[in-house]
N, C-alpha and C positions, 0 to 999 in steps of 0.2 A: 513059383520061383520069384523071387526078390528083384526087380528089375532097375526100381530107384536107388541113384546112391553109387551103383554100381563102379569100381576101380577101372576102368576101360585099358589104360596103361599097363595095369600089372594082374588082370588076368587074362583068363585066355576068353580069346572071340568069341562071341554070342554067337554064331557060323555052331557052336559044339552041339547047342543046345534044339533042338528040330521043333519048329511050327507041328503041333499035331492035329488041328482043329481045319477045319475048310472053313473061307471066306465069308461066307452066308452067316455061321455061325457064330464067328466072331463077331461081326459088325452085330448082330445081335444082341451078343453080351454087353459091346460097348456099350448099347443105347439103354442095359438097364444099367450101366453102372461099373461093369467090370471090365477091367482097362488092361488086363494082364496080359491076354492073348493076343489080343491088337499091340503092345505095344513090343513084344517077343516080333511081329508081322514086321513092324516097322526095321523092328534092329536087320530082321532077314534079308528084306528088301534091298538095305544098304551093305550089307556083304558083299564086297567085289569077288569074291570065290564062288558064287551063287553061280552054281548050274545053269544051263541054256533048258533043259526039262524041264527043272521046277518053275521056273521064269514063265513059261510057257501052260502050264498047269495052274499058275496064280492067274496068269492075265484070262482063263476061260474061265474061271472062276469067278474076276471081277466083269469080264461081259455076260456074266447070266446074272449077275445080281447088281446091274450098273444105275435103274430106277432106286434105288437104295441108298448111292451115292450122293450122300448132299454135300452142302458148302461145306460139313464138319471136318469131312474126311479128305480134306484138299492135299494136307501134308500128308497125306498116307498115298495119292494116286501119284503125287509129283517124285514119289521114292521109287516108282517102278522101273526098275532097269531096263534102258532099252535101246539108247545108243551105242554102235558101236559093235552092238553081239549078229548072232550068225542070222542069216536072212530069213529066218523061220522064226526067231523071237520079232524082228522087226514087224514082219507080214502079220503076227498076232497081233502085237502093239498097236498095230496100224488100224486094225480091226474094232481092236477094243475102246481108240483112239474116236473112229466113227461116230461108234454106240453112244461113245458120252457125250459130244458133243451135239450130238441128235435127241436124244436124252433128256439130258441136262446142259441146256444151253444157257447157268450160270457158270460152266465152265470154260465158257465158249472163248470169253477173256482171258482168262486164267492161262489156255492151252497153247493162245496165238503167244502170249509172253514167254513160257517157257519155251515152247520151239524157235521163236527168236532171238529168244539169250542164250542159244545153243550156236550163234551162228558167228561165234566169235567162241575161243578156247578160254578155263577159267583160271580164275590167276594161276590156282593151286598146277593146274595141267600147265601151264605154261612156262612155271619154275621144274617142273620134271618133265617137258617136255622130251629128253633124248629115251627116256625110261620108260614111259608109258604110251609113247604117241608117237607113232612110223610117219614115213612120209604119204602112206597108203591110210593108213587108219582117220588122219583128221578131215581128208577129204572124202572119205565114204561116211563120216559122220554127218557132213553139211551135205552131202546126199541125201543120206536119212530122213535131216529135218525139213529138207524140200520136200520131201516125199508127205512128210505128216503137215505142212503148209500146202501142198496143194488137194490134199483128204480134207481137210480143214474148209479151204475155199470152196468145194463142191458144195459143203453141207450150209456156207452161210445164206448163200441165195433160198435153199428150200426154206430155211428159217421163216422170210416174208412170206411166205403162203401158209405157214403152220396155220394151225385153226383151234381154237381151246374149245371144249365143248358146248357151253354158253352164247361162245358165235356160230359155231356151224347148227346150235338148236334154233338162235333166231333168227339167220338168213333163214330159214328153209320154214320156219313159221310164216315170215315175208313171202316167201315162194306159193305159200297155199294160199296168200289171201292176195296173191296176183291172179292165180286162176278158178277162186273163190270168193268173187268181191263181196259177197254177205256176209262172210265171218272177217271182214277188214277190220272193220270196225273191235272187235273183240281180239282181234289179235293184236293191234295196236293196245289197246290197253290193259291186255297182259304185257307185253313187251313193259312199255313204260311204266306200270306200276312196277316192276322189277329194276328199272332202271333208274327210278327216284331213289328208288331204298340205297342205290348206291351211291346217289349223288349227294345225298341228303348226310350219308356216311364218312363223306372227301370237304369239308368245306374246303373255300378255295385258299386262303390264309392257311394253312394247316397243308396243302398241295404244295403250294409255293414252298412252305417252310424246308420240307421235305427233300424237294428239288435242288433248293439253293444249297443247302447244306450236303448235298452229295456233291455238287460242283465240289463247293469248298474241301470237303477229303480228298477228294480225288486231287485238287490241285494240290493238295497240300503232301499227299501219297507222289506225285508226280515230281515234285519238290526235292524230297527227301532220298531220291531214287536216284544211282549212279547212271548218267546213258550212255549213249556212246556218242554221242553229239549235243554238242549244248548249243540249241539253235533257241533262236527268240518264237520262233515258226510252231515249238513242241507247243511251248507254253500257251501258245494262243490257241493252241488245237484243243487244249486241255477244259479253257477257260469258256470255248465254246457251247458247248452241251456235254451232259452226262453218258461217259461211255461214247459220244460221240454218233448216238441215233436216236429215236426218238421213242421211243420206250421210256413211257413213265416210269419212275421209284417208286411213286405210293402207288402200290399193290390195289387200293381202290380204283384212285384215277386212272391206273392203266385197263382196268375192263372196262370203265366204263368210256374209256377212250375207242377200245374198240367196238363196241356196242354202238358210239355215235356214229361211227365213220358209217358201219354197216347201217344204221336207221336213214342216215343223210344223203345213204348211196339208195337207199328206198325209194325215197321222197324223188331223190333226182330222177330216178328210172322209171317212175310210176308216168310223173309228171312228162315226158319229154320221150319223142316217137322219130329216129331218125334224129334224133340232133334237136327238135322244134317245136317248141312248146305244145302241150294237147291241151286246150282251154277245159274241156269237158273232161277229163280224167284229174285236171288239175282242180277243177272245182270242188269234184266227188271226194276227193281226195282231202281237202279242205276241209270240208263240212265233218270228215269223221275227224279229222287230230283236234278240230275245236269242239268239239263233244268231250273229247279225253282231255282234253285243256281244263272246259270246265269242272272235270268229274275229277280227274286228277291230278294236273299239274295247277291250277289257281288255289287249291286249298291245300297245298302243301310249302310251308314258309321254307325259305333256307335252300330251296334247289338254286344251283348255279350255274348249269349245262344242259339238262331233258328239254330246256324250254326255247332253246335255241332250233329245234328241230323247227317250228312254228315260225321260227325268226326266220330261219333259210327258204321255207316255204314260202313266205311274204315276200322274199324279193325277187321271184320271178316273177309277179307283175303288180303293176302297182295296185291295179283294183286288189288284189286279196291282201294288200297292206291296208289299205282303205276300207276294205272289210271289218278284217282282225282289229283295228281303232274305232269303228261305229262300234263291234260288239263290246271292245272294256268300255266304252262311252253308255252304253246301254245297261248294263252290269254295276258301273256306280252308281248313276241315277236311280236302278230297282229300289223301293223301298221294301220289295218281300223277298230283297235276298239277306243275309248276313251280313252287321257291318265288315266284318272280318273281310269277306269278299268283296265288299265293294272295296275296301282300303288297298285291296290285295292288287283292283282291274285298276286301281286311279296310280296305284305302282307299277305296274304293265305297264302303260298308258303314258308317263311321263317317261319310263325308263326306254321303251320303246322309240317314242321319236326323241329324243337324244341320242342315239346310241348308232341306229337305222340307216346307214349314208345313200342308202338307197332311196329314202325318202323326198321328194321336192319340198323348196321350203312351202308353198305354196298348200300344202297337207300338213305342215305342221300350224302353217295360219290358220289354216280352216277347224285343227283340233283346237288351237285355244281361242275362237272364237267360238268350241264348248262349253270350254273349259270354265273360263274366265268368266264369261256372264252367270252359270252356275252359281260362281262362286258370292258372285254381288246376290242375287236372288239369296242364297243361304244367308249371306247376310243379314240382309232385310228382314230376314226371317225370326231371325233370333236379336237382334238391337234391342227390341222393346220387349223380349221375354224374360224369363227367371231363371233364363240356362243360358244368359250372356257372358259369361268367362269362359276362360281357359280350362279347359277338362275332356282329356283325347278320349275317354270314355263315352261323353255324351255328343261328342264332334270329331270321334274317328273319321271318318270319309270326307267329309273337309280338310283335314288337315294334310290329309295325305293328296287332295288332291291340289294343295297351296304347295306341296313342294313339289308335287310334278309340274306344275307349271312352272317353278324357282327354277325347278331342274333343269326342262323343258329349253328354258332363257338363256340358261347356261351354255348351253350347248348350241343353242340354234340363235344365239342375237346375232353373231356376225352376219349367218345367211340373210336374217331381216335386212338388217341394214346394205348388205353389199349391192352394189349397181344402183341403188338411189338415198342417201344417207336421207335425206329431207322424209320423203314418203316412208322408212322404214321410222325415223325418228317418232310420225306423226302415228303410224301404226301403235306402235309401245307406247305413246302418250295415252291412245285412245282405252288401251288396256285400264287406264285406271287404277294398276298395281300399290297405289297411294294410299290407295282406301283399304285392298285387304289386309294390306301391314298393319295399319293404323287403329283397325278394327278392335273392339274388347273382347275378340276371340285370339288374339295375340298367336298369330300361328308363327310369327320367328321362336316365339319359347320354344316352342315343342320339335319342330325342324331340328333335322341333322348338322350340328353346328359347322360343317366344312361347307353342306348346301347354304346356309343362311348367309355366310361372310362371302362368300366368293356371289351369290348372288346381291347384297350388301355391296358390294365394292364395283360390280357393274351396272347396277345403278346408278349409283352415286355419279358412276366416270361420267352418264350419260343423262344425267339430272333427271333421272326419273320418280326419281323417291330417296331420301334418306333415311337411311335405315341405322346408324348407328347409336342415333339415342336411346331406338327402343331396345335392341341391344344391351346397350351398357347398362340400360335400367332390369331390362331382367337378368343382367349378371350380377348387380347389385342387389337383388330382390334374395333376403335373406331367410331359407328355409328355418322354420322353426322348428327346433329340439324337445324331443319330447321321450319319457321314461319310456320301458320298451317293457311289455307282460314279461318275455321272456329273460329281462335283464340287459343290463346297457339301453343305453342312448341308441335313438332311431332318430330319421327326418323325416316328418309330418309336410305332406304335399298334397293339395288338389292335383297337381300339374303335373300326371306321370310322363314320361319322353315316348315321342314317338319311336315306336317298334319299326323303323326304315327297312325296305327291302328293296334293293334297285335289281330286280333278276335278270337284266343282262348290263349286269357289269362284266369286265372284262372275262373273256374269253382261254383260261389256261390249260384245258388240254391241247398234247401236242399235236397229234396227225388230225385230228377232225378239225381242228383250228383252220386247218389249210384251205376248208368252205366256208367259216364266218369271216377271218380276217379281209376278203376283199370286199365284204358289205359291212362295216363295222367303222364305227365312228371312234377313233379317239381321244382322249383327251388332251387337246393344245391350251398350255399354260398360257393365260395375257401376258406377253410381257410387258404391253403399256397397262395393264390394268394395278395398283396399288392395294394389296390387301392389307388391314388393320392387322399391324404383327402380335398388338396387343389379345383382340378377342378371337386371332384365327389359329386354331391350333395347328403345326408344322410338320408331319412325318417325315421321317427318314422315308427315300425310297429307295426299291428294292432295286440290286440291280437284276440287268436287262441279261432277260433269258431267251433264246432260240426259240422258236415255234410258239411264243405265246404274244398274242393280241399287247401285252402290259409294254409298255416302253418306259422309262426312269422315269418320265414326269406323271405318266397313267397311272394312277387314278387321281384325282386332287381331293377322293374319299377316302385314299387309304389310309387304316387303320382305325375309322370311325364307323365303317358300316358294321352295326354287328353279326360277329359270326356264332351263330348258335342252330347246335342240331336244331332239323325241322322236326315235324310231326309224326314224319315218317324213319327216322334217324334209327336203322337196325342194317348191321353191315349182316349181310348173306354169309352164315358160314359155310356153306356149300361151293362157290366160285376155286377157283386155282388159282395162283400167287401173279402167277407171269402168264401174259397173251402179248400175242403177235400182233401186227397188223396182220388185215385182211387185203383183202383184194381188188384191186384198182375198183374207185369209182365212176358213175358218170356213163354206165353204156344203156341204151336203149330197155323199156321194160320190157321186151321180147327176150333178153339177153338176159335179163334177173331171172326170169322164170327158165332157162331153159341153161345158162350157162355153169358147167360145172363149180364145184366150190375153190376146187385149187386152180390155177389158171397159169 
């Protein structure tokens, strides 16, 4: 039957015409293509003569086939008659009501809206209010929808204990290798090779993206929308986080959101007996995640989160920070590792004590008093050789480890200096930082140009080196043009750019967030510090979102560090869309191994 088009006016009610198909069926047809029976459903649906039977025969119908139910068919569940009618269609509704929002808890928004846009009459009932609406009927109807708001609020709390398969597989991996500590070590590193492939799948720029732009619908859907109070109170609510919990939008970010929480609640549980650190569980514990460090999270570029488990680990005591810095300190220096690896630890390495507020400055002196004379010795090295210029090929690990130190300064010159300006001044003098600039290995070329200026300009404030000639001389330094095999003009360069990876820059997933942020350093803009507005490039920054480490002026790299899949860059297509959080963190590892999953 012809459904489009159709004269509603002037023929007679689609009420004539009978649904013959059961529920299952049709959404079946819909989903190859045929739209006829479903859309005969819909017209049925809105018949105000529609039977209390058949009402009751459709809604058992849509709770045996409510897994089926996606966001498609939203317009088709919100046509289900159901206030108002006799207390035997309410009691189904209410049932079938459960199901979905148990179910499928993207309707979980959707359901609380319509039951409380029902708590007020619509205009239509309002201008026919003496006709259709008793003095008995409109308040058994805001019965009703108490009834399906308090169905509703039962089912939100069990949400936070849901568990998507993926978590409750690796909690309980964790659980064997509590009361199996030989196979730890391998359980850890299945866990995380499964959990790079996702991280490496979310850059964090592309997270963000993701996030900010559901604020913005949402506010803009909140906007557009009549309420029933125009309070300034909505809009801030709106403007706060998405949906207003903390459930990532990108479908990556959020498992591997919950995956952290559940690794983080590992670590903490393994480490800590009663409340109080176990030195010996804590060490043992150590020694396997930096085995997996090196097997797989240092050779994989582009992770932005697995490698924070290692960060959290280090700040319960300082020696295993002061560990974890002797071994990337040991890993540069290897000459029988890969450059690729050493460039990789000398990024560790800077990014770490930058970032680490856990650290004393007194540790971050002691690393560049690695660092730094390193760097003079490499010097020495090469001044009177045949490989004296610029070329990250044949001086990868130098360079990278001249901007962890640039980094490094950034971050930590206030601590130098604060409580005795003279003695910190004479410390950074002693550095010598004069020479690595100035050197014919030109490591400002290659540097991240937001690291170069901002370390350029704290310099300068602090006379330790001037750095802007050589600067302006290698932005003057004009690449040569030359034909291309394949057609067009190319640029002909010795001097490829450093491949920069700071691995813990900021912090953007939401609920695991909530263990890095209080050991986490951020970035505080100078405001007596004067940057070259000329050679410093500007970013807009993002605004400020709930749950994440970034605050408006965090990063002063934004937008320069590149974001590019890692090595491992393959999203799982096996994982589910949406996960929950798990389960409080932080109780004793008697309590991991032994406490059920739901709680």
């Amino acid at each position: 039957m012809e459904i489009e088009g159709r004269d509603f006016m002037n023929t007679p009610p689609l009420k004539t015409v009978r649904f013959g198909g059961n529920v299952v069926a049709t959404l079946a047809k819909f989903k190859q293509g045929d739209t006829s029976d479903y859309e005969l459903l819909k017209h049925q649906l809105a018949d105000p003569d529609i039977k209390d039977a058949q009402i009751i025969n459709w809604l058992q119908e849509f709770r045996n086939c409510v897994t089926q139910l996606s966001k498609d068919h939203e317009q088709l569940i919100y046509r289900l008659p159901w206030l108002g009618r006799s207390p035997a269609v309410v009691e189904e509704y209410l049932s079938f009501l459960s199901n979905l929002v148990s179910a499928q808890t993207v309707y979980l928004r959707a359901c609380l809206k319509m039951v409380v846009s029902n708590f007020k009459p619509s205009e239509f009932l309002s201008v026919c209010v003496d006709i259709l609406i008793t003095q008995y009927d409109l308040p058994r109807s805001f019965d009703q929808c108490h009834q399906a708001l308090q169905l509703i609020g039962r089912y939100v709390p069990s949400m936070v204990v849901f568990h998507s398969p993926q978590e409750c597989y690796v909690h309980n991996l964790l659980r064997v290798a509590v009361y199996i500590p030989s196979l730890r070590r391998d359980v850890l590193e299945l866990i995380i090779s499964r959990m790079l492939k996702l991280d490496v799948s979310a850059p964090r720029g592309e997270i963000e993206e993701v996030e900010e732009n559901t604020v913005q619908q949402e506010l803009k859907g909140e906007q557009e929308e009549e309420g029933l109070f125009d309070m300034d109170e909505d809009v801030c609510s709106v403007k706060s986080s998405p949906a207003g919990t903390n459930v990532m939008v990108h479908p990556v970010a959020e498992r591997l959101d919950t995956l952290m929480v559940v690794l983080l609640a590992f670590i903490k549980d393994m480490c800590h007996v009663n409340g109080c650190l176990d030195v010996e569980r804590t060490k043992d514990l150590y020694k396997d995640l930096v085995c997996v460090f090196d097997k797989l999270i240092l050779p994989t570029h582009a992770s932005c989160h697995v490698q924070y488990a290692l960060f959290y680990l280090c700040s319960f005591r300082l020696a295993l920070a002061e560990a974890f810095l002797e071994h990337l300190w040991r890993l540069l220096q290897s000459q029988s590792h890969p450059a690729v690896l050493r460039q990789s630890a000398a990024g560790y390495m800077g990014s770490f004590l930058a970032r680490a507020n856990f650290l004393p400055v007194a540790t971050v002196r002691a690393c560049l008093d690695l660092l730094v004379p390193w760097l003079h010795l490499y010097i020495d090295s090469q001044d009177s050789g045949s490989r004296a210029y610029c070329d990250i090929t044949l001086h990868g690990p130098f360079y990278n480890a001249c901007q962890a130190v640039f980094y490094t300064l950034i971050f930590r010159h206030r601590s130098i200096l604060e409580g005795n300006m003279k003695k910190g001044l004479a410390y950074l003098q002693s550095l010598n930082l004069e020479r690595i600039v100035m050197c014919q290995l030109n490591p400002l070329k290659v540097c991240l140009p937001a690291v170069t200026n901002m370390f350029a300009a704290i310099t300068r404030k602090y006379q330790l080196v001037f750095c802007y000639t050589i600067i302006e001389r290698n932005n003057r330094h004009v690449l040569p043009v030359v034909r291309s095999s394949v057609g067009g003009d190319c640029v002909s360069t010795n001097t490829n750019p450093l491949d920069s990876f700071f691995p813990f820059d900021p912090y953007v997933l939401k609920r695991s967030s909530k263990l890095i942020e209080p050991l986490y350093q951020v970035w505080e803009e100078p405001a007596d510090t004067e940057v070259d507005t000329v050679t410093t490039k500007r970013v807009r920054p993002v605004k400020h979102r709930q749950s994440c480490i970034l605050s408006d002026e965090d990063d002063f790299l934004r937008g320069e560090t590149p974001e590019t899949k890692g090595v491992m860059g393959m999203t799982p297509g096996s994982y589910e869309s949406h996960l929950h959080s798990p389960s409080s963190v932080g109780s004793p590892p008697i309590s991991f191994l032994q406490r059920p999953y739901h709680h």
